[in-house]
N, C-alpha and C positions, 0 to 999 in steps of 0.2 A: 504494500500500500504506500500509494506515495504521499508526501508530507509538504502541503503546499502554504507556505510563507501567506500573512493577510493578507498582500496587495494580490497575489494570482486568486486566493479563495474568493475576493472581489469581481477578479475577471471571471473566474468561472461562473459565479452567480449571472454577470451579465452576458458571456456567451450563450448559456442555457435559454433567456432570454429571447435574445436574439434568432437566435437558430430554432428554438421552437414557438417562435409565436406564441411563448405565455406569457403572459403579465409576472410585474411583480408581485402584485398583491395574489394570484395564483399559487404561484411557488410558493409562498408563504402558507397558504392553504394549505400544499402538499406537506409541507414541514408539522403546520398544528397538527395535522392528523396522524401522522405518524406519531409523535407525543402523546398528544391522545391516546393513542391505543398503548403505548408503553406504559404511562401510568393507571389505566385504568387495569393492567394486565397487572400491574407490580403494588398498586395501592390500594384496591377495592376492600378491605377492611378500615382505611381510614374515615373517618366524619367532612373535614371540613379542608378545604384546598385555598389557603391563599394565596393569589399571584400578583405578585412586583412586577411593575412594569416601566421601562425608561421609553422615553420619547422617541425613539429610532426605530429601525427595523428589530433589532430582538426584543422590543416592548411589542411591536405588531405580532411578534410570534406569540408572545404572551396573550394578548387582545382574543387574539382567533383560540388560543387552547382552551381560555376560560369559556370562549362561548358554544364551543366543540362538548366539550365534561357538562355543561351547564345542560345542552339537549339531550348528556347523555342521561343524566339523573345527577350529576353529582352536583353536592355546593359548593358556591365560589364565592370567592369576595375577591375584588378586584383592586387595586391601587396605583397610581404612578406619579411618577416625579417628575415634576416641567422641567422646560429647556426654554431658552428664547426661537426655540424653533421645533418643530416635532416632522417628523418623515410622513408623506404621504399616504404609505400603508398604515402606520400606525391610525393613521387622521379615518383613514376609513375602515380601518378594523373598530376604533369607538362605537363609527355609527353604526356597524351592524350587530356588535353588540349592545346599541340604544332599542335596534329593534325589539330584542326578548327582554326590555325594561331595567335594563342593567345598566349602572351607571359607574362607569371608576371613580373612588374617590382620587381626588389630589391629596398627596404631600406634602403641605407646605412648608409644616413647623413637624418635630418631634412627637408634640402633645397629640397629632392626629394617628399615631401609628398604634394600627392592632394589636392588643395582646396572642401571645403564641402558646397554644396548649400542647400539651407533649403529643397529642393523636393527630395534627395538622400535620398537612401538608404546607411546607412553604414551598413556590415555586420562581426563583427568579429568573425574569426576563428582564433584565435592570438593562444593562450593557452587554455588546457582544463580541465578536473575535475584533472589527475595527477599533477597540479601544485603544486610545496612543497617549491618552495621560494618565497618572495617578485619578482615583475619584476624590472628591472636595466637597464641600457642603452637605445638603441635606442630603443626596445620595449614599455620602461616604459614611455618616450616622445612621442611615436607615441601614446600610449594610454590617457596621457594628450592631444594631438591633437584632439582625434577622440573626446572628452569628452567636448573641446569646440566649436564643431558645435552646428547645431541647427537643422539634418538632425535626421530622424527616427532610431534609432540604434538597432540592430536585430543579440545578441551574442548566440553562437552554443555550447552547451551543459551547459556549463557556460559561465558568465561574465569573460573576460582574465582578472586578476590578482588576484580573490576570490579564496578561495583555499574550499573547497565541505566539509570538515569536521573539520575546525580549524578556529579559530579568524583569522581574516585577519583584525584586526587594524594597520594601517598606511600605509597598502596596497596600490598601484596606481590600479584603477579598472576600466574599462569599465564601463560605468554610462547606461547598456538596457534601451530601451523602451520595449523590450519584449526579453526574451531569452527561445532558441527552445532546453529543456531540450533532453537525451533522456531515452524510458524505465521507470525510475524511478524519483522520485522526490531530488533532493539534503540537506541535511541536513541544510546548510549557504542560502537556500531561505524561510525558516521558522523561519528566526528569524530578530527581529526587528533591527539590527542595521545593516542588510545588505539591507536593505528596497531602499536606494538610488543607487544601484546596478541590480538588478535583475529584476526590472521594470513587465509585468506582464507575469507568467511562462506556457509555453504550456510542457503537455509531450509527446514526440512526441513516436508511438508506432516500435521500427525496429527490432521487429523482436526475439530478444535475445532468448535463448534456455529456456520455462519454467521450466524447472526441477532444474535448479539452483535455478531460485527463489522459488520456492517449498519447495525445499529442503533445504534449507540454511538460519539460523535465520539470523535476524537484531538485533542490539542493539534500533533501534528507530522505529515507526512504524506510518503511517496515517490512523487514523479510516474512515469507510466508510459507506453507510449504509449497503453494503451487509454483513457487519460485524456484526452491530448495528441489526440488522433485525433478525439476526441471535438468538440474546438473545433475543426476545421478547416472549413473552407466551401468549397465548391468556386467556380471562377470562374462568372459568368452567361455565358450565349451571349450576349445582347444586351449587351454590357458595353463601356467605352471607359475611358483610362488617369486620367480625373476620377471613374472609380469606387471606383481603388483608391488614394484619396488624395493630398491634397500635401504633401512633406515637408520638413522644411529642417536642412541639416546647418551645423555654423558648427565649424569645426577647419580644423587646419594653423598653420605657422608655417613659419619658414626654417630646413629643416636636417630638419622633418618634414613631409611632406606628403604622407609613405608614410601615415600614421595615416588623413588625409584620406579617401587612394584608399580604401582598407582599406575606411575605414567607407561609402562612394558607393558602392563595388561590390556590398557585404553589404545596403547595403540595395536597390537593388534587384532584387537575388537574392531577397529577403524578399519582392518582390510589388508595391511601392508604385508610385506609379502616375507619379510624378513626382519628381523630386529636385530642391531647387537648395543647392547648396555657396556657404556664406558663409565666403572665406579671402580668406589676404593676397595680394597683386598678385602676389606671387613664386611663385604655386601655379599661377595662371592657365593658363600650357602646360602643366602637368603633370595639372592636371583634366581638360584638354579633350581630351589626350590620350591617358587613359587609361584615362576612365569619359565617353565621348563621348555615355552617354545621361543623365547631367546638364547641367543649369544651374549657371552659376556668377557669383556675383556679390562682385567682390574690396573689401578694405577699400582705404580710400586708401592705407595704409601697404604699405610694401613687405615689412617682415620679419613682423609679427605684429600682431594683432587690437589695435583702437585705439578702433573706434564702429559701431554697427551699426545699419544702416537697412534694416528689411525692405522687401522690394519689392511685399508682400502680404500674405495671410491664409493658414496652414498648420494642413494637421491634424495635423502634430505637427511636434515639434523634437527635437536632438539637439546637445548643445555637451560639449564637451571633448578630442577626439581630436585630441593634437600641438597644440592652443593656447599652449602652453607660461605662465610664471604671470608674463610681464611686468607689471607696475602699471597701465600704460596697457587691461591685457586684463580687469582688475575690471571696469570700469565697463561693460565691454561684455555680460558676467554680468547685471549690476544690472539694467541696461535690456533684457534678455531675460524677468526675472523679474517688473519691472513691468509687463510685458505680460500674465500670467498666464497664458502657454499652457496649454490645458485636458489637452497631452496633452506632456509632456518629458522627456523621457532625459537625464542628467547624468554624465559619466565622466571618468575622466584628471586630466586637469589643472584642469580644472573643479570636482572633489572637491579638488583641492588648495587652490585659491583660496576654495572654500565654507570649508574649514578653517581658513583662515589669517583670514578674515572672518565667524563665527560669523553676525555678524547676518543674511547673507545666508538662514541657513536657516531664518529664518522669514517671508523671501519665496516659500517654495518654494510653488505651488500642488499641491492633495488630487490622489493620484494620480500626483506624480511619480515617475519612477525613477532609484534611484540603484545606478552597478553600483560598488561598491568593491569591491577584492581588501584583505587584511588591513589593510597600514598605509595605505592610503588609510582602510579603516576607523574605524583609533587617531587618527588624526589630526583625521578627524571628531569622533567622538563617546569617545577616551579608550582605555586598555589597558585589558582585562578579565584574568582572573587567570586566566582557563581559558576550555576551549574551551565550557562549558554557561553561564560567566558573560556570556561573547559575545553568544550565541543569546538570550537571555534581553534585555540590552539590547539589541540589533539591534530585536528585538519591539516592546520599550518604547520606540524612536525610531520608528519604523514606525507606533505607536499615535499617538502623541503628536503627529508632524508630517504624520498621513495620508499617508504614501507607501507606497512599495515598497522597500522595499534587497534586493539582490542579493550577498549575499557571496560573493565570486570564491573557488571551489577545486574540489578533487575533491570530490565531494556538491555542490555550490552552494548554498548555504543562501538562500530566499528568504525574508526577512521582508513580512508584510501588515499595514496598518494594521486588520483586525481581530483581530488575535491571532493568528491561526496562520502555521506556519512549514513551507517547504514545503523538501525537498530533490532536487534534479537527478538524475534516475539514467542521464545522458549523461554523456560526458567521461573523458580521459585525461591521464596526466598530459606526455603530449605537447604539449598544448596550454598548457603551462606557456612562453611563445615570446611574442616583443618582438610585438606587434599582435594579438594574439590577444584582448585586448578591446575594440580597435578597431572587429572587424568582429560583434562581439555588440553594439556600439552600434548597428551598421548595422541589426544586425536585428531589435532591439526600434524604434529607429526605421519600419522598410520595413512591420512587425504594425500600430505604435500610428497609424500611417497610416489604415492601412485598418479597426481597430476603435477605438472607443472603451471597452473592456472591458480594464481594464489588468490585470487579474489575469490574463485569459485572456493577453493579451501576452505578458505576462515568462515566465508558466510555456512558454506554446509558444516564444519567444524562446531561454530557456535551454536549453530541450532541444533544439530545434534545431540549436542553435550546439553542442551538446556530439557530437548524432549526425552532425553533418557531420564532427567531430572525431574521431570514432569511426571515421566510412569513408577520412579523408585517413592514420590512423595506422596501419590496415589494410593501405594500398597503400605509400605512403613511410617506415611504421616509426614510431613515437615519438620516437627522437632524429631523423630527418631531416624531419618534416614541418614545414611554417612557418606563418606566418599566411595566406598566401597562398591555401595548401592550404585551410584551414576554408572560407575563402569560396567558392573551385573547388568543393567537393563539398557544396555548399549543394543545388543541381538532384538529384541523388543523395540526400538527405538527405528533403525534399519527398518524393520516389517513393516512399517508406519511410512515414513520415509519412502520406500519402496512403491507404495499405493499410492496412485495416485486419485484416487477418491474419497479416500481413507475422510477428507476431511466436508467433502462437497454437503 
């Protein structure tokens, strides 16, 4: 799904327009009734619905929903806040709701605002994706108001005072319990610091003219699996394990060689075709017997990585899982990189050590990946001040160093070195657990094996590791599922994957 910036969600609104000969006050029709039928489907035990409404197009949304609920049997009580100017739709959604003798009160002062009982419904239409300043006056109170009931709150395309494509810190904001997107998904509901806002998001479908969205890139994009599905290939009949790659993993230390296994198993669960594990001497039994369909070949040292002599030529690599950031374990980085493997995964402690030795990253050969979680991030490349200033620089290292970064979280942000930014729509926050990027090393490894298409990699990589994650939190729960789990329901995850209706 693509993630279209205000100003295109504008043009699409009037392409749709234009090209189908419908009004705007139509469209708007299409949108209340879709609401309508979402909350009558999700709130038919409540009493009483009231609806805020701002002066613009998402107060006409508002306008038409109360008068939609109102024919259906439900009660309404209507409200809104002036402007020195009000939208056209709006202006004629009043009068058709003056037909069934319904009157919005205005908002002038404080003292006119409703009391809220914990069985109401609140629904705001206040402001919508167009908003481009903080709220102020009476708006920005009656929004504090609405924020301390303790009724169901149910905001229409966005939360009023979030703004769709920009930090909205210190913003006053409608605090949803759910908000009924439409069309497309919003860029400020995918990230973590709007989490106390957005509550949980429906997109609701109305209609909009395909061909814009077709036709017209995004800068941000949600993977899916008709995407993912897309890149998949199936095995040959004629095929042998030198088909699907040779991979080399170099992790472990003394004290972790859980990370090790983690990642040997994950990858190949992934597919690849050959493994061999480059760790310390102290790992030796525990590789061999625990992922007996690897190779392993130990450093001279006993507890942790010292010098590394490959034993061959690989189609890809993987270093950082439990290496831990002994001094003696740089140099073993360094000589990895001046190899320029065409195809390399970089995690853990690995990003630790890149951090701590900046110049390292501009050894990194085009194409590599790097999975950081937050402060693996900061530590790389610096704190950003929000979570849009993040994404933004992720990009601009992405650009800059030709790689890939993976920022670890719910949504998983993928940056690309050519500008676009892709997000995960796998994953829970169960998978918040000690190795759980362990065995996402494994499995961009076990892909980057087998293709050389690193884009295609990380995005099926991620999702992958998220839908296994998806089916281990399903069966074991969120709080009890481990790292261990992700990688067990990798086979499960593929079967999924592999269907492609699986989701239709």
């Amino acid at each position: 799904m693509k993630i279209f910036s205000a100003a295109q969600i504008k043009l699409c609104y009037e392409y749709t327009i234009q090209h189908e000969t419908i009004s705007s006050l139509n469209r708007m029709e299409r949108a209340a009734i879709q609401c309508a039928d979402w909350i009558n489907q999700h709130t038919a035990f409540y009493k009483k619905i009231i609806i805020y409404c701002g002066p613009g197009n998402n107060g006409g949304d508002g306008l038409a929903i109360a008068r939609i609920l109102f024919l259906q049997g439900r009660t309404v009580e209507v409200f809104y806040v002036d402007s020195a100017s009000q939208s056209e739709d709006f202006k004629a959604n009043v009068e058709r709701l003056s037909q069934h003798n319904i009157s919005p009160v205005l908002l002038s002062s404080p003292d006119l605002f409703p009391a809220h009982n914990d069985d109401d419904i609140i629904i705001d239409a206040l402001f919508g994706y167009g908003l481009n300043r903080p709220l102020s006056g009476i708006a920005e109170v009656l929004v504090q108001h609405i924020n301390q009931s303790k009724s169901t709150i149910i905001s229409i395309d966005i939360p009023s005072g979030l703004f769709a494509d920009k930090n909205s810190k210190g913003n006053t904001i409608v605090q949803a319990t759910y908000t009924l997107t439409f069309q497309c998904m919003k860029l400020a509901f995918l990230l973590p610091e709007n989490t106390p806002f957005v509550g949980e998001v429906t997109v609701l479908d109305i209609g909009l003219h395909p061909d814009f969205y077709n036709n017209t890139d995004a800068a941000f994009e949600i993977t899916s699996h008709k995407i993912i599905h897309g890149y998949y290939s199936p095995r040959k009949k004629f095929s042998h394990k030198g088909t699907y790659g040779n991979a080399a993993l170099i992790a472990g230390s003394y004290g972790m060689m859980g990370a090790a296994v983690l990642g040997a198993q994950s990858c190949m669960r992934s597919g690849a075709g050959k493994l061999t594990c480059y760790i310390p001497k102290c790992g030796y039994s525990v590789l061999q017997s625990t992922v007996p369909e690897a190779m392993c070949v130990t450093d001279e040292n006993e507890t942790h990585h010292t010098n590394l002599q490959l034993k061959g030529k690989y189609d890809a690599y993987a270093i950082g899982p439990g290496i831990g950031q002994n001094e003696a374990t740089v140099a073993v980085i360094e000589t990895l990189l001046q190899q320029k493997p065409a195809r390399l995964v970089i995690d853990a402690d690995a990003l630790n050590i890149l951090a701590a030795y900046p110049a390292l990253l501009n050894l990194l050969p085009a194409n590599t990946i790097l999975t950081p979680h937050l402060k693996e991030f900061e530590h790389l490349f610096g704190k950003s001040e929000n979570d849009f200033q993040r994404l933004q620089l992720a990009l601009e290292k992405a650009g800059s160093l030709n790689i890939y970064i993976v920022l670890k979280g719910y949504y998983s942000f993928i940056a690309t070195p050519s500008g676009k930014g892709y997000f995960n729509s796998t994953g829970n926050p169960g998978m918040a657990t000690a190795g759980s990027g362990d065995v996402l090393t494994g499995i961009l490894l076990g892909l980057y094996a087998q293709s050389d298409d690193a884009k295609k990699v990380v995005l099926t990589g991620i999702f992958l590791h998220g839908l296994a994650g998806d089916l281990a939190a399903a069966e074991k729960t969120e709080e009890a599922m481990i790292a261990g789990d992700i990688a067990n329901y990798l086979p499960a995850a593929w079967e999924i994957l592999k269907n492609p209706d699986y989701f239709s």
